[in-house]
C-alpha positions in Angstrom: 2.8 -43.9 39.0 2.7 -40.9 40.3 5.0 -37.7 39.7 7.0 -35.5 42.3 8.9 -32.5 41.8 11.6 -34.5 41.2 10.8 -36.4 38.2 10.2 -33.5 36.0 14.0 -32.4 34.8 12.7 -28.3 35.2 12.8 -28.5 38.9 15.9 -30.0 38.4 17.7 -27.3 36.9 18.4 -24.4 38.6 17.0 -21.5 37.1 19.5 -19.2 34.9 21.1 -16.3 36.4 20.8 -13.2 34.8 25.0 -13.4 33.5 23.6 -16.6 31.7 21.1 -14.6 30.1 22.5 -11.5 28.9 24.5 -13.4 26.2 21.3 -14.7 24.9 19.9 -10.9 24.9 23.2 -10.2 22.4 22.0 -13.0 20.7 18.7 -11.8 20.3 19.2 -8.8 18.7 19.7 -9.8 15.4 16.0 -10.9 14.9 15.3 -8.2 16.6 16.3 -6.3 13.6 15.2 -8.5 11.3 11.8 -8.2 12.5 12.3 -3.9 12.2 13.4 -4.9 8.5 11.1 -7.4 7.9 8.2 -4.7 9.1 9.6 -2.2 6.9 9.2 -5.0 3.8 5.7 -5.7 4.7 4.6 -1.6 4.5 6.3 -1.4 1.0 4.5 -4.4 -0.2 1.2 -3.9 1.4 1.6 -0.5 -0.4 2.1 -2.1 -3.5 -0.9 -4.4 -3.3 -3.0 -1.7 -2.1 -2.1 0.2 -5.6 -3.0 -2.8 -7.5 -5.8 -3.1 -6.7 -7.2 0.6 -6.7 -5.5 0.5 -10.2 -7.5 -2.8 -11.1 -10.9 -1.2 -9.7 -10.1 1.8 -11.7 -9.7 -0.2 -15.1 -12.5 -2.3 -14.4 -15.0 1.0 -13.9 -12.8 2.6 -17.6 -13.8 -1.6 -19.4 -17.4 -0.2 -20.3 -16.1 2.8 -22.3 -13.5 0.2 -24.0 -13.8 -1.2 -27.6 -12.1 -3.7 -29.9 -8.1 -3.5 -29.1 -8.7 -0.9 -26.4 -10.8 -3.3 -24.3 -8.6 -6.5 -24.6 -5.6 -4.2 -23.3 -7.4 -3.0 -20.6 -8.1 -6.7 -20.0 -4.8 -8.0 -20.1 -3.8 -5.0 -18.0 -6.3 -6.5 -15.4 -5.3 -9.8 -15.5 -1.6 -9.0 -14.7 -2.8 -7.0 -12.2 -4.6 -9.7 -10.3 -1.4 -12.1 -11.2 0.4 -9.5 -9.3 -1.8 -8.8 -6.4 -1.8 -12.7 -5.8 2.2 -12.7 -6.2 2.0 -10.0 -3.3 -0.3 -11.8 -1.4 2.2 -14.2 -1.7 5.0 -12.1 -0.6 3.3 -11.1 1.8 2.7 -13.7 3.8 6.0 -15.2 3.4 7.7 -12.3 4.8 5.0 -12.0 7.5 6.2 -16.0 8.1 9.8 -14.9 8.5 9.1 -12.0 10.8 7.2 -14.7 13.0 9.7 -17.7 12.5 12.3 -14.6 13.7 9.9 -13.8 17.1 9.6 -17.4 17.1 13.4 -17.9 17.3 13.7 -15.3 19.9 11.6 -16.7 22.5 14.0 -20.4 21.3 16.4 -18.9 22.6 15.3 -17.3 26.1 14.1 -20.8 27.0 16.6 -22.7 25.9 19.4 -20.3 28.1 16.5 -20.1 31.1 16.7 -24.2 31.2 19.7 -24.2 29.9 19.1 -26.8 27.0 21.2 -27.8 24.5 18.9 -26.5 21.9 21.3 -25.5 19.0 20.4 -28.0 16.2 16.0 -26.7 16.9 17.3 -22.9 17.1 19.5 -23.3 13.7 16.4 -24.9 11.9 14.6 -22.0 13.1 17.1 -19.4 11.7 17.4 -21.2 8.3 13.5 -21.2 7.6 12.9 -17.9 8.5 15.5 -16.9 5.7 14.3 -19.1 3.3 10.6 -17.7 3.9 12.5 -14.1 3.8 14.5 -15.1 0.6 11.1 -16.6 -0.8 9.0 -13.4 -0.2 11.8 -11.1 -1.7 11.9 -13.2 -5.0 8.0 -13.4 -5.3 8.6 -9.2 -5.1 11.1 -9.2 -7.9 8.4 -11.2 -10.0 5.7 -8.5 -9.0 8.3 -6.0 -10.1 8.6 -7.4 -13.7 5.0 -8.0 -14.0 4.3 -4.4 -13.4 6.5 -3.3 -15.6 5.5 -6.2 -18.7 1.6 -3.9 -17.0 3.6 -0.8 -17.9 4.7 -1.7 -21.6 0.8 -2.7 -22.5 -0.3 0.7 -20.9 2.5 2.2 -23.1 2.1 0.4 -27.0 2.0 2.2 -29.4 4.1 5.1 -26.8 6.8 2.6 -26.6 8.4 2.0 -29.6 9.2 5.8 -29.4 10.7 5.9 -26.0 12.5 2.9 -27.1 14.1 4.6 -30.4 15.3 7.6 -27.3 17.3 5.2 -25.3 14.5 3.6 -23.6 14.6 -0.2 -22.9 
């Protein structure tokens, strides 16, 4: 059978009028601004990871001139460093998820108010996973806060107990 104009339920909508989109532009300004936050996240972090792992290359090129208790703390300084560059990695990419979930929820609803479907259940799914991938990300950086400082107090032994007796934590 074959299809006309008709059949397709598009062309039978009239098209939106621009005072039936400008409440959707309002609408779309928050993930606007969560994308302009998001972005902001993403330089910190890619920051962070990009000082990881200069600070693991430098450590890998001090291992040779290591011995005995020296060496295994630069070692375990390395390994937390590549936990943490994978934890960023992580965060990463989650945030980087949210931002596009966000643009993804954007463009939801310009087509849903240009053919005016009841899309409100689709656009709400959209909204919640793009703060759970933002909530995610921002809890894997909190863990690659804590392992850089647990990287800190190995740097620090035998410094640390001092600093700790002056109020230190």
């Amino acid at each position: 059978m074959e299809r006309t104009n008709g059949d397709n339920p598009l062309h039978r909508m009239p098209p939106a009028s621009l005072e039936q989109i400008i409440p959707e532009l309002r609408d779309a300004i928050g993930p606007v601004i969560l994308i302009s936050g998001v972005g902001l996240l993403l330089l910190t972090m890619t920051n962070r990871l990009g000082r990881a792992i200069d600070r693991a290359r430098l450590l890998k090129h001090e291992l040779s001139a290591r011995i005995g208790h020296e060496r295994e703390q630069t070692l375990a300084q390395v390994a937390i460093l590549y936990r943490r560059a994978k934890i960023i990695r992580l965060s990463i990419t989650l945030a980087a998820t949210s931002a596009a979930l966000a643009a993804v929820l954007i463009m939801t609803l310009f087509v849903t108010a240009l053919f005016q479907l009841p899309e409100g259940f689709l656009i709400g799914l959209i909204f919640v996973a793009c703060m759970a991938s933002l909530f995610a990300s921002l809890v894997a950086f909190i863990c690659d806060i804590n392992l850089s400082l647990h990287a800190l107090k190995l740097e620090l032994e035998g410094v640390a107990p001092e600093a700790e007796k002056n109020g230190g934590e």
